[in-house]
VEXZA-840522 format. One record per residue: x negated, z negated, y of N, C-alpha, C in turn. Coordinates in nm, 3 decimals. Layout:
DRENPA / n.X / n.Z / n.Y / ca.X / ca.Z / ca.Y / c.X / c.Z / c.Y
DRENPA / X / Z / Y / X / Z / Y / X / Z / Y
...
// end
This chain:
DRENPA / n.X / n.Z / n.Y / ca.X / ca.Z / ca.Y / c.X / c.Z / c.Y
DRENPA / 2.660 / 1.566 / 2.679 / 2.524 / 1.549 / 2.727 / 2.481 / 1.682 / 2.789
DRENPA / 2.432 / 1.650 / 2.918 / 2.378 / 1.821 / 2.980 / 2.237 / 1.840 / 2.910
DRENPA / 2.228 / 1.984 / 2.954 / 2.117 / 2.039 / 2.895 / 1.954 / 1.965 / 2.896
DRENPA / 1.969 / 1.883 / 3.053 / 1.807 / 1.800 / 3.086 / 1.819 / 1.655 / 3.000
DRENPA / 1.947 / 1.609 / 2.958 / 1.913 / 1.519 / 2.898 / 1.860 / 1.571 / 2.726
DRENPA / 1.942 / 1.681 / 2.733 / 1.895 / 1.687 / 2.560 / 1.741 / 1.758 / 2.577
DRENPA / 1.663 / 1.824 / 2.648 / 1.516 / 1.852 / 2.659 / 1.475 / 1.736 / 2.650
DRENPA / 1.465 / 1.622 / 2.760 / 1.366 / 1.510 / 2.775 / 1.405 / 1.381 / 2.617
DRENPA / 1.528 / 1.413 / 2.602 / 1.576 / 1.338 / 2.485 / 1.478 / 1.404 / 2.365
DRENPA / 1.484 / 1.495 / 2.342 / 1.438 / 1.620 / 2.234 / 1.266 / 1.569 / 2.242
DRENPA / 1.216 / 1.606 / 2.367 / 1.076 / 1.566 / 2.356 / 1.040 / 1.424 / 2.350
DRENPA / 1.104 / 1.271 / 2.377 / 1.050 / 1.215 / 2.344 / 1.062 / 1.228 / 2.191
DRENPA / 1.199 / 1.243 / 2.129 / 1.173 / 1.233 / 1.986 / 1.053 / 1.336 / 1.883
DRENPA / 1.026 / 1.411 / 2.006 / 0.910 / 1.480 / 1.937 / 0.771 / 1.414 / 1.916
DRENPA / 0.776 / 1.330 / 2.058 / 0.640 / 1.243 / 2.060 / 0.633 / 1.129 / 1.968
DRENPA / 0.768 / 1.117 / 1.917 / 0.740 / 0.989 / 1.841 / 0.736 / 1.018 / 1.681
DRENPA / 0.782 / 1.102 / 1.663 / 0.744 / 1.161 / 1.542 / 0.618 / 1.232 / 1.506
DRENPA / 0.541 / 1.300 / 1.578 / 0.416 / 1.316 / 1.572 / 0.329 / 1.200 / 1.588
DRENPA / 0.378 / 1.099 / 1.637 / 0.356 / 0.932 / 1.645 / 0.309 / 0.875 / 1.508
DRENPA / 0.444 / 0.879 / 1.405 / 0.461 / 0.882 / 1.320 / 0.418 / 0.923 / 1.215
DRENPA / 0.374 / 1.060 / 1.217 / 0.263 / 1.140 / 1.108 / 0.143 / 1.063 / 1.124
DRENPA / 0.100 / 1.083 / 1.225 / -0.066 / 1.042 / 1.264 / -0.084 / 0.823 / 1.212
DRENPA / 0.040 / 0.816 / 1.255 / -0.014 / 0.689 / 1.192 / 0.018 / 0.684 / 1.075
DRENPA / 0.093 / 0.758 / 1.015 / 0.098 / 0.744 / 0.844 / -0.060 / 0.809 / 0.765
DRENPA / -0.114 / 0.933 / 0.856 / -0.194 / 0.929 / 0.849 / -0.354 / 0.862 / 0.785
DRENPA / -0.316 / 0.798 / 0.899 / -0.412 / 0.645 / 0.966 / -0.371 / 0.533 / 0.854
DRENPA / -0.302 / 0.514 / 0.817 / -0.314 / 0.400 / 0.736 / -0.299 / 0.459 / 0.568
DRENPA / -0.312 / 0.598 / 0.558 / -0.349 / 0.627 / 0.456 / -0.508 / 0.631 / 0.404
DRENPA / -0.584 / 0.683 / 0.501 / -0.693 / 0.685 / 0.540 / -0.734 / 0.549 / 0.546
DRENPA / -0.703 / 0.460 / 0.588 / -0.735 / 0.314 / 0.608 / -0.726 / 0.256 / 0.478
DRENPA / -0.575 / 0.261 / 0.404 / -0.569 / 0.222 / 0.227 / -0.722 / 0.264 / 0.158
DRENPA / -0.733 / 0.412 / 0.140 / -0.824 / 0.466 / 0.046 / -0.960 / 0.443 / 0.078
DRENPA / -1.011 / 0.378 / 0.193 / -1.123 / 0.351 / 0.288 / -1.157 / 0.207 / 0.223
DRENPA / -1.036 / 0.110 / 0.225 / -1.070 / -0.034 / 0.160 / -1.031 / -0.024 / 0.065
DRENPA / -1.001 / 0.044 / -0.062 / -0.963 / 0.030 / -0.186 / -1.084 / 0.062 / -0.270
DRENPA / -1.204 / 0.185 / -0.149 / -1.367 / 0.280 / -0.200 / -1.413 / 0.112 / -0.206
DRENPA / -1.411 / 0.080 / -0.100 / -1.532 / -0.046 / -0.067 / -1.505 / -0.171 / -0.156
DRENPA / -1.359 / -0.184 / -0.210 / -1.315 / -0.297 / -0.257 / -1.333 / -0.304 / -0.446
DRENPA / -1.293 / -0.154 / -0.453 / -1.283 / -0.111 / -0.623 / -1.364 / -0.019 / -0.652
DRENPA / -1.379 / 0.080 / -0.567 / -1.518 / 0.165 / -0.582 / -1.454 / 0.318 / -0.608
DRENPA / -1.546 / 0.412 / -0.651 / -1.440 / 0.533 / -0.617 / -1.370 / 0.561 / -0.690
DRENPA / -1.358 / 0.509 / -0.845 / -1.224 / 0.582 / -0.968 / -1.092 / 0.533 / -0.851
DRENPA / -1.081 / 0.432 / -0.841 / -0.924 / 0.375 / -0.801 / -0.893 / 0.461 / -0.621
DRENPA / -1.018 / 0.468 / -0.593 / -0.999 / 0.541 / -0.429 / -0.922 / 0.670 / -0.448
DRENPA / -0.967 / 0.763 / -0.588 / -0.943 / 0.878 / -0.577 / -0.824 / 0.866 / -0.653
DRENPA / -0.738 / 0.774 / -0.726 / -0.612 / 0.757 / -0.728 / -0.525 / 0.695 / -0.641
DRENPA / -0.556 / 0.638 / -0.534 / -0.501 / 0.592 / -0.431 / -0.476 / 0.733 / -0.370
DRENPA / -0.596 / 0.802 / -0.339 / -0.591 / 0.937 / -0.254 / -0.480 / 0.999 / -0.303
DRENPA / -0.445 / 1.012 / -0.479 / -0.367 / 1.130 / -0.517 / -0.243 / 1.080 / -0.533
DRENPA / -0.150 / 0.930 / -0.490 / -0.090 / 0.898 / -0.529 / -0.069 / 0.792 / -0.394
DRENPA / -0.045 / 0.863 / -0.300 / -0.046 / 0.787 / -0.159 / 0.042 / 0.630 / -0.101
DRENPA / 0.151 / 0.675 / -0.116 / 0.312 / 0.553 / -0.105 / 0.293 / 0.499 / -0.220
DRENPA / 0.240 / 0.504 / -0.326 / 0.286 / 0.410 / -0.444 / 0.095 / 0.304 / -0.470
DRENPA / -0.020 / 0.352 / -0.381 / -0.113 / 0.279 / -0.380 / -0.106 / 0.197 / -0.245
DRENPA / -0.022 / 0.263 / -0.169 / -0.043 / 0.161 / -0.052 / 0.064 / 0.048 / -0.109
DRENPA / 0.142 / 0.086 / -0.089 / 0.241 / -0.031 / -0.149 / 0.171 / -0.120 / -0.283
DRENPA / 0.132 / -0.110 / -0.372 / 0.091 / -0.175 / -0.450 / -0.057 / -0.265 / -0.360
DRENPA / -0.141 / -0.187 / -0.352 / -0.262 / -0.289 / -0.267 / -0.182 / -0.377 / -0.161
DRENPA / -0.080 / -0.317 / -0.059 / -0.009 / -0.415 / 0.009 / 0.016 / -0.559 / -0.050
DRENPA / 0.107 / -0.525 / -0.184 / 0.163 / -0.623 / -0.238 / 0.075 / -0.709 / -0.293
DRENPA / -0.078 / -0.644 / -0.359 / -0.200 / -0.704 / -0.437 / -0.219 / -0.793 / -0.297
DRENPA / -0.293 / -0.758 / -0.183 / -0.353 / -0.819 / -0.088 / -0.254 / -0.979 / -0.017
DRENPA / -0.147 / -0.924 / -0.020 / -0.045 / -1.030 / 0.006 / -0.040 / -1.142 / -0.068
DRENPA / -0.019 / -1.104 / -0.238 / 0.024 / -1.179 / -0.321 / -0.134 / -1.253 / -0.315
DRENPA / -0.246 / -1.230 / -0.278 / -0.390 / -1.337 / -0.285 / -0.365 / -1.408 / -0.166
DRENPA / -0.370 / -1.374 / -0.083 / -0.335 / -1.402 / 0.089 / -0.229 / -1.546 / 0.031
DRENPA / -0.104 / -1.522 / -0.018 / 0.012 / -1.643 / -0.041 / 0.059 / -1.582 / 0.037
DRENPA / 0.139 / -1.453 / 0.072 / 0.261 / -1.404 / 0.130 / 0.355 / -1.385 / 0.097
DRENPA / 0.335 / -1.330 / -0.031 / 0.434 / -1.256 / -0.122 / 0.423 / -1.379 / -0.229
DRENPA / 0.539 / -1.385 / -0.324 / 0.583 / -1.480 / -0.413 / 0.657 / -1.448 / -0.546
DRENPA / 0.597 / -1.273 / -0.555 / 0.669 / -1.236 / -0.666 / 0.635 / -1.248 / -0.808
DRENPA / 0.750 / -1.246 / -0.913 / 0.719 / -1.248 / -1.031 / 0.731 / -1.168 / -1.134
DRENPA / 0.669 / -1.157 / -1.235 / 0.700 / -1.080 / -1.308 / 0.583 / -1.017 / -1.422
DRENPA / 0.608 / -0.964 / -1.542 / 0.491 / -0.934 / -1.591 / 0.450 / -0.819 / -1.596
DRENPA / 0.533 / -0.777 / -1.525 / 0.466 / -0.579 / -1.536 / 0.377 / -0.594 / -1.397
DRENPA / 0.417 / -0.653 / -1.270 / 0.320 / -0.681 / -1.190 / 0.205 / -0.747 / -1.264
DRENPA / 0.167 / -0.834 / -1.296 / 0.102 / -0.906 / -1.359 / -0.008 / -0.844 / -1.407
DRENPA / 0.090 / -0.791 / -1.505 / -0.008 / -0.663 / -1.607 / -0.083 / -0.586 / -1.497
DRENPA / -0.033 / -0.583 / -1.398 / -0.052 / -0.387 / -1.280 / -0.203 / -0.500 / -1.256
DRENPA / -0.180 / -0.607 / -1.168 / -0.266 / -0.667 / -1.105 / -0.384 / -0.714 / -1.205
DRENPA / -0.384 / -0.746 / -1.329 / -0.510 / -0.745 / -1.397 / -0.513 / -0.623 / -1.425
DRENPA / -0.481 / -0.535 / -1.439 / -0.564 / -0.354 / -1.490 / -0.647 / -0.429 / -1.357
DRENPA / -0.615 / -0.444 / -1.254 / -0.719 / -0.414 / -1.127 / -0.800 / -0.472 / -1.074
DRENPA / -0.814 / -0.559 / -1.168 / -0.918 / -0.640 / -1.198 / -0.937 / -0.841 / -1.098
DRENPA / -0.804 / -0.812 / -1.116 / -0.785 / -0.927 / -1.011 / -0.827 / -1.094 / -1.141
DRENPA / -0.920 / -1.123 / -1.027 / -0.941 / -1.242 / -1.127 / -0.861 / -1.390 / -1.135
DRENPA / -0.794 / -1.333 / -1.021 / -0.650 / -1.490 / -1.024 / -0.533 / -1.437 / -1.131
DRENPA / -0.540 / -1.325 / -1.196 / -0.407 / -1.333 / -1.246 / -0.443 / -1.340 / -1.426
DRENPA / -0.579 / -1.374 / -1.451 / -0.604 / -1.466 / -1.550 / -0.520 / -1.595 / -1.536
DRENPA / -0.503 / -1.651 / -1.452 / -0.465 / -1.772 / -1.391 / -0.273 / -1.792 / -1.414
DRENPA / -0.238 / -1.686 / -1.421 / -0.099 / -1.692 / -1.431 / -0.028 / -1.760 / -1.567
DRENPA / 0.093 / -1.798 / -1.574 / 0.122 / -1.862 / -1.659 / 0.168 / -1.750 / -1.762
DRENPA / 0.216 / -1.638 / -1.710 / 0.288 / -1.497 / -1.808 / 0.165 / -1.464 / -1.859
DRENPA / 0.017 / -1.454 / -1.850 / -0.071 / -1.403 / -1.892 / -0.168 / -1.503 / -1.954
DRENPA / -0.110 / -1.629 / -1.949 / -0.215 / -1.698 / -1.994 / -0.221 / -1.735 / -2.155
DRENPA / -0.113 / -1.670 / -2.266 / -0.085 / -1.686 / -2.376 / -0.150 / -1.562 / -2.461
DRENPA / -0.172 / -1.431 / -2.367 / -0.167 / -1.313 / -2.417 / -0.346 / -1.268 / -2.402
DRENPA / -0.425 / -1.384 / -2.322 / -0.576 / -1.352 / -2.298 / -0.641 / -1.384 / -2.418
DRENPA / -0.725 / -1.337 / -2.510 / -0.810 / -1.355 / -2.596 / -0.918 / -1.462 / -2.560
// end
């Protein structure tokens, strides 16, 4: 590869990786934005301090109400009532263990 392909090669991969930050950014900012409005600020400011493992979980919360996701299990279960989800009263793993 000559030298002009590896510059213009080099800079797009620069643009797309700064691409990349800014929208990871952005949808971090976006998570902790609807998690304030949705749960209020205790859970925002653990979303904030605990970034990849709240987006992914609200992902999976928002999905699994939506009917996207189809997973099972009771440690989810458990995760999704700490958070106050009122369908997972409704589950069959949790419905022996509710007072």
């Amino acid at each position: 590869m000559n030298r002009k392909r590896q510059v213009v090669f080099s800079s797009v991969l620069g643009v797309f990786y700064i691409g990349l930050i800014l929208g990871g950014f952005g949808l971090h900012f976006w998570t902790v934005k609807m998690i304030y409005h949705l749960q209020g600020r205790g859970l925002a400011i653990v979303a904030f301090m605990f970034p990849v493992g709240a987006e992914v979980f609200w992902a999976l919360r928002e999905w699994r109400l939506l009917g996207f996701v189809n997973l099972k299990g009771k440690f989810l279960d458990l995760l999704l009532r700490l958070a106050g989800d009122s369908w997972a009263y409704l589950t069959p793993s949790l419905q022996r263990k509710i007072p």
